[in-house]
N, C-alpha and C positions, 0 to 999 in steps of 0.2 A: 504494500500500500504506500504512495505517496505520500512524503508527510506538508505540511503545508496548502493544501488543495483542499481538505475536506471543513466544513463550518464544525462550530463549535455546539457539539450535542451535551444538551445541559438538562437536570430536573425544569419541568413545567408545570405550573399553576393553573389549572383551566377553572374558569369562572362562569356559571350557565347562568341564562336569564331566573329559573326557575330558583333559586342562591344553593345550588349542588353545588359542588366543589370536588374537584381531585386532581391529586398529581400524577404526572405522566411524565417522559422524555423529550424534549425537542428542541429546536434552533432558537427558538424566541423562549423567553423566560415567563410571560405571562398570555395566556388569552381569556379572550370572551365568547362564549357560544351564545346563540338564539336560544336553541332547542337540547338537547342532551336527553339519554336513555331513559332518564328518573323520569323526565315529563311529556317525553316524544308518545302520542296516543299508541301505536302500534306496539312499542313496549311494554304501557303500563295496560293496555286491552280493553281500552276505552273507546277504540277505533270502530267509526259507522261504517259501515257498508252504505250506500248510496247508491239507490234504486233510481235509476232515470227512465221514466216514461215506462216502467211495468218490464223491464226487460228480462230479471229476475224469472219474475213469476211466468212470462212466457216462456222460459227456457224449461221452467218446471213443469210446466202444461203439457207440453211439445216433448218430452222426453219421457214424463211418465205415461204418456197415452202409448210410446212405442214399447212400454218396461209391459204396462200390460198388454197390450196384444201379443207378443213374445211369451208370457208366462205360461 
């Protein structure tokens, strides 16, 4: 490895909108997130599903009429 070339990897402070907090590795010494794991909906399983114009329930219509004619 080249010495001189590579930045300086250092502990990091990350700071989430939500006031999470942890430390990690990286070039900068401190950051700021939006969103983070603690409060991102898909994580915490707070996440909608979003039905637009019945497409869901067609799909369920439409496939369980072929689930029963096949039975």
């Amino acid at each position: 490895m080249k010495e001189g070339i590579h930045p300086n990897y250092q502990e990091c402070k990350v700071h989430c909108a939500c006031g999470h907090t942890w430390t990690t590795r990286s070039t900068k010494k401190e950051l700021n997130v939006e969103i983070c794991s603690a409060c991102h909906p898909f994580f915490t399983g707070k996440q909608k599903l979003v039905d637009t114009a019945g497409r869901v329930e067609r799909f369920q219509k439409k496939y369980a009429k072929k689930a029963q004619a096949t039975a």
